[in-house]
N, C-alpha and C positions, 0 to 999 in steps of 0.2 A: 504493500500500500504506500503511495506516494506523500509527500508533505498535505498535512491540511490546509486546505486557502486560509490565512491571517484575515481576522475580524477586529478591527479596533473598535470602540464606540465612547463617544464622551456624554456624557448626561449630569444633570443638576438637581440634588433635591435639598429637603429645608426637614431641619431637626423645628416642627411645632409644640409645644406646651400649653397646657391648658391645664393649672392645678397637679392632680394626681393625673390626669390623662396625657394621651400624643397623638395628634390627628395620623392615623395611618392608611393608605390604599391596600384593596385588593386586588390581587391580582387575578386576571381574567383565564379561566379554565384552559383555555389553549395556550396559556402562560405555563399554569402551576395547575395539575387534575386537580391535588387535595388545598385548600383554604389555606393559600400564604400573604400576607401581609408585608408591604414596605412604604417606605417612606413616599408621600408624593414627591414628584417631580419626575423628570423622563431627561431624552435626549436632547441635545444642540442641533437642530439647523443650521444649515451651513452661513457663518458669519454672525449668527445671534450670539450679545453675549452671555454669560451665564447665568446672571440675577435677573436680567428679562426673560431667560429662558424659565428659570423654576419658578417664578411667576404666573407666567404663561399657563407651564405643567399645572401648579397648584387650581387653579383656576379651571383648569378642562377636566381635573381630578377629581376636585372636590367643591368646586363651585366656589372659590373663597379667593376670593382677593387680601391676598398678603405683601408684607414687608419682610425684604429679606435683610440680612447682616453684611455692610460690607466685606468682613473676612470669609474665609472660607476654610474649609479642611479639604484636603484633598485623599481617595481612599483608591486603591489600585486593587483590582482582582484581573489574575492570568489563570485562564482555564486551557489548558491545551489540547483537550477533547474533550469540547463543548458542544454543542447541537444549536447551529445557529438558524432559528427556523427549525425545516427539516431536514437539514446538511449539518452535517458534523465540520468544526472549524477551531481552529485555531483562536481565542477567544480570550480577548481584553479589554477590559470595562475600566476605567476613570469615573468614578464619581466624585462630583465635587460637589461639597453639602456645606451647606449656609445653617444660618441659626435664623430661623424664622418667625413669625406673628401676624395675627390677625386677631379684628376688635371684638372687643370681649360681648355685643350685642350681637356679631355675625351671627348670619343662618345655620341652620345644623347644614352638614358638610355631607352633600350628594353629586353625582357623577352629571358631567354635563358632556363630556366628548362621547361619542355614539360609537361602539365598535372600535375601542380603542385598548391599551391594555389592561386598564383596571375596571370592573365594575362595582364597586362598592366604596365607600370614604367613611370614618366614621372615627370619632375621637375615643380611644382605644387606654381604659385601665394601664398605667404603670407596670403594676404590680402581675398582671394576668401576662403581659410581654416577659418579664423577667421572670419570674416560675415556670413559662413555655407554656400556659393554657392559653394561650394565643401561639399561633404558630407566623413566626416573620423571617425574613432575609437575614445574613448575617449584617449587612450595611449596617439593617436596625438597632443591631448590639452594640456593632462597632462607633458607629455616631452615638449612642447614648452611653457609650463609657466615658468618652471625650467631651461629652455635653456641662457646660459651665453655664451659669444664670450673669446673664448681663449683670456687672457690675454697675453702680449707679450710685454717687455719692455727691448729695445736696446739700449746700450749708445756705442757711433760709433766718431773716432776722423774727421773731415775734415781741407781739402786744402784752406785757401785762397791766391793763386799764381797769380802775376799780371807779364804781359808782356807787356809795353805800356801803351794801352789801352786798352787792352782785358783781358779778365782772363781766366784762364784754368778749363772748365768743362768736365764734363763726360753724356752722354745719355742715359737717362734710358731704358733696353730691356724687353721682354715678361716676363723675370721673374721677375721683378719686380713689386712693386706698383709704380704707375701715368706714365708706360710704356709711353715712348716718350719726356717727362720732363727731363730737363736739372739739375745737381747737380753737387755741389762741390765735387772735386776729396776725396776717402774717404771712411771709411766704418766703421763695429762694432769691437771692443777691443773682444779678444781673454779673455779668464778667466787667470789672473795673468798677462797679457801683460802689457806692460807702456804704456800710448794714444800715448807719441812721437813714439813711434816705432810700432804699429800699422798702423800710420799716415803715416809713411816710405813705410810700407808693403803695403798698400792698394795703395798709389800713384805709386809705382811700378808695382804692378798686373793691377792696372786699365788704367793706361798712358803709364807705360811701362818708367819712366826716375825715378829719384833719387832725393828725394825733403830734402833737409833742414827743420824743423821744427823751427817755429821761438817762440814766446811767444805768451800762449792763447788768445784771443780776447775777447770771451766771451763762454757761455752758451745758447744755443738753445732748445729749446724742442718742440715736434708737440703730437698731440694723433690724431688720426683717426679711424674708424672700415670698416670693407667690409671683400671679400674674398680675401685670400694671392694668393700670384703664385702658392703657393702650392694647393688651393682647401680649407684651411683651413678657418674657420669663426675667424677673430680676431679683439681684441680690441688692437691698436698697440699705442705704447706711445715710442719715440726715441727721447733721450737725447743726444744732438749732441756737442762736446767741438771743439769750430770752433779755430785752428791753423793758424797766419800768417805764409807763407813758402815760400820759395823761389825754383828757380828750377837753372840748368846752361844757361846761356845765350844761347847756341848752339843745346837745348835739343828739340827732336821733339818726341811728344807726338803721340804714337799711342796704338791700344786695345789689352793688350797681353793677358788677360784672357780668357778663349774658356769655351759659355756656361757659363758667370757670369750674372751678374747684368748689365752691362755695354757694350752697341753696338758701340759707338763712340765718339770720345774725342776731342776736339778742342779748339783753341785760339779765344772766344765769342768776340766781340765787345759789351764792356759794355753800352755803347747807344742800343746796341739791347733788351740787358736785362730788360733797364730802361725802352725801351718803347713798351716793352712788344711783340718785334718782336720774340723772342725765348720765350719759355715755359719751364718756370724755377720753383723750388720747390722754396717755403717761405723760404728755409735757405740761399739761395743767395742772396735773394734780402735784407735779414738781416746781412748775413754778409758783401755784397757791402756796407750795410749803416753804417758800422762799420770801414772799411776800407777808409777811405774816408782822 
């Protein structure tokens, strides 16, 4: 038997996260007989380049318009008696796989390309991939050993403004993390901003009044991971420089931002805070204890 004809092929797919799940394709019977499972994304086009390519794929895959990661991993498989079709070939595959996202309201995730090679899409348990009650591609092991959550580290100035007995907070909305939680008026420092005048900017956009910045208090930090507002997988670390502030006596606070962070702003009763009638982040209940 002579050499096998040489098959190269390059393709792009995207490591997605969703919590505990991973958007993953099926693959179509004239693919794989028994039920296997991989990552979306497919081949290059002659001349496409690679992120508008797994774009593309994700999208004829699984109906989902994503964001992919400028990086990439690059992963090599050589089969050299591979079944290419129904010719046996010489066979080498380059996958290049991005770190991917899409918004956390998307559609559930079904097939839109017709007679292509996956029929099914469907955001797939963690845990059933890694025990093997799902049956997937090695890609899928191998992208998910190497899989790291976007790193993301915001230093943000906040409000501590007292009126009485109450203190001025803000409500967290859908875009945000811990949606429904209450936080100090407040938000991330611009690249060259000063935190005072940040602290200005944000109490304004979020309250909607004009706050005094008085002297720092302290230093707060949180780390967390999950999925962003955005769809994104992140490791999130926010360095928060918490401001004593003042407001005018006569100021009434309401939400001038349209489509931010922030649904609704009010004067707390800090007994509610304390006793845990309102649902508040760790940096209030830290700067309350600072404030004192």
């Amino acid at each position: 038997m002579g050499r096998l004809p040489k098959r190269q092929r390059v393709a792009a797919y995207a490591v997605i996260l969703r919590d505990d799940r991973i958007l993953l394709s099926r693959l179509a019977p004239r693919i794989s007989k028994a039920p296997l499972w991989t990552l979306p994304g497919g081949g290059l086009d002659h001349g496409e380049d690679p992120r508008e390519a797994v774009v593309r794929e994700i999208h004829e895959e699984a109906g989902l318009d994503a964001v992919v990661s400028e990086e990439a991993r690059v992963y090599s498989l050589h089969n050299p008696k591979a079944t290419h079709g129904e010719r046996p070939a010489d066979y080498h595959a380059l996958r290049i796989v991005f770190e991917g996202w899409v918004p956390t309201d998307a559609p559930e995730p079904h097939v839109v390309e017709v007679n292509g090679s996956t029929v099914e899409a469907a955001w797939v348990p963690l845990a059933d991939v890694r025990r093997g009650v799902v049956s997937v591609t090695s890609l899928v092991h191998e992208a998910l050993a190497e899989h790291r959550p976007f790193q993301l580290q915001r230093v943000a100035a906040y409000a501590v403004i007292r009126r009485a007995d109450t203190v001025l907070l803000t409500r967290l909305s859908e875009r945000a993390f811990h949606t429904g939680h209450w936080t100090l008026p407040g938000g991330g420092i611009d690249h060259g901003e000063r935190p005072a005048d940040a602290l200005v900017r944000e109490v304004r956009e979020e309250c909607g009044v004009d706050c005094t910045p008085g002297t720092v208090l302290d230093v707060h930090d949180v780390q967390f991971g999950g999925t962003a507002p955005s769809g994104r997988h992140e490791d999130f670390h926010g360095i928060h420089l918490i401001f004593d502030a003042t407001v005018a006596a006569d100021a009434e606070p309401r939400v001038v931002e349209v489509d931010g962070t922030t649904d609704r702003v009010a004067w707390v009763p800090v007994a509610d805070v304390e006793s845990g009638a309102v649902p508040v982040l760790d940096v209030v209940r830290h700067a309350l204890s600072l404030d004192r």
